[in-house]
N, C-alpha and C positions, 0 to 999 in steps of 0.2 A: 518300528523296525528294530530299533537296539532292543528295547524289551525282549522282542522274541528270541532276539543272538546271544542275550545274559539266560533268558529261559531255558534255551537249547545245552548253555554250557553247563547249567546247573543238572541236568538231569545228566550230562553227559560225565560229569565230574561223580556223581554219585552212581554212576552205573560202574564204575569201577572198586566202587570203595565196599567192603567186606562187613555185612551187621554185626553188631558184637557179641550178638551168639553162635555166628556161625566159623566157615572155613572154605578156605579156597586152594585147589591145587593150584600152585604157581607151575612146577614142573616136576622135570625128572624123567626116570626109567619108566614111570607107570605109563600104560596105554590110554593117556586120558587127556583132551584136550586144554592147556592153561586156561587158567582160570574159571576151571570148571566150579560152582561153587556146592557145597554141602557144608556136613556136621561132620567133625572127626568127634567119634564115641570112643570113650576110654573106660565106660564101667565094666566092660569087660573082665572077665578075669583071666582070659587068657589071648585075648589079642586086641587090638586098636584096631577101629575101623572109618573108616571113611566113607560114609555114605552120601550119596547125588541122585540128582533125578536118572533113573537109569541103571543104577547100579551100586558096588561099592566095591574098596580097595581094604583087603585084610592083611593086616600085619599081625603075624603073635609077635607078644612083650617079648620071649627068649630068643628071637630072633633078630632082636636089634643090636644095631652093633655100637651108634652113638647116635647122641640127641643134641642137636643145637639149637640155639636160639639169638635171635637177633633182632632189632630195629630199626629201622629208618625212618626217620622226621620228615617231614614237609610241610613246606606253609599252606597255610590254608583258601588260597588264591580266588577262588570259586567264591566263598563267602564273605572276600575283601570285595570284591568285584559285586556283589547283589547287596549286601549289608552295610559293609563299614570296612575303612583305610586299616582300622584297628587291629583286625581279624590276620592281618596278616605276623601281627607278633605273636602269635598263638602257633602250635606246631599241630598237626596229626601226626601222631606216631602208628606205624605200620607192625604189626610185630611176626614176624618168620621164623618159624619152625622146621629143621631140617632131618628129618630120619634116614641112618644109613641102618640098612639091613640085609638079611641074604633070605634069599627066594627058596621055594620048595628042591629047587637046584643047586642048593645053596652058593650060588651067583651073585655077586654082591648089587644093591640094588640103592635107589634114594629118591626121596622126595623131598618137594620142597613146599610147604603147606602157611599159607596167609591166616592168622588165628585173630578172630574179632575179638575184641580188646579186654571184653566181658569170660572169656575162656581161657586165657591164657595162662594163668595161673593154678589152675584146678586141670590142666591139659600135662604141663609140665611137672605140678607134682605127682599126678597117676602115673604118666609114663616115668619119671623116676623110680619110683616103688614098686611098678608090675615088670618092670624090665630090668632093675638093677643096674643101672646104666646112670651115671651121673650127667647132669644137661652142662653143656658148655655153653659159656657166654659167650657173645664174639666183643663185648667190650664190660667193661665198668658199670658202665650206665647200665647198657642193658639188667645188667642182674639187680640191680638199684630200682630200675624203672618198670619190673616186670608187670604188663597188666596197666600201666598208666598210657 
């Protein structure tokens, strides 16, 4: 019986968490349900996209008005609980993306996008360089830790 309550948790704990190649809309103005998950594509040369099953969310680069970034840590509870007491001095770091832009309306808009840990660094330098738009930290770390 516990077997199956650590089973349940472990799939339950990784159905939330974002592959590191991919992307997750956390929220926002866009018409799309949290935690929808996709790819945000940046080879673009003239807008960022967010594709999902179903669809996708276009941003052009000259349309952005700032770019942030940010993280948040967590211990790894799931894999102290199945593994080892150990696991829990190890962090997962989350890393969040916030685009403000304006719409074909030009109505100010935002998103807030979950970037798997393998992208985030090649996500932020794109949109730096196709948008002109400098990325804010929202702390120290973060700009230290980007991509870990």
């Amino acid at each position: 019986m516990i077997k199956i309550a650590l089973l349940s948790l472990t799939f339950l704990v990784g159905a939330f968490a974002v592959d590191k190649d991919k992307a997750s809309y956390v929220g926002g103005t866009a018409n799309l349900p949290a935690n929808t998950e996709g790819q945000l594509l940046t080879s673009g040369g003239t807008e960022a996209v967010f594709t999902y099953k179903g669809g996708q969310l276009t941003i052009p680069y000259k349309n952005i008005k700032s770019i942030e970034y940010g993280q948040k840590a967590g211990r790894r509870i799931g894999v102290a609980i199945m593994v080892s007491p150990i696991a829990l001095l190890s962090k997962k770091r989350k890393h969040y993306l916030t685009l403000g832009y304006a719409d074909a309306a030009n109505a100010s808009q935002g998103v807030v996008i979950e970037l798997g840990k393998d992208v985030v660094r090649s996500t932020l330098t794109a949109l730096e360089a196709r948008s002109g738009k400098k990325v804010e930290y929202e702390s120290e770390d973060a700009r230290k830790n980007v991509g870990n």
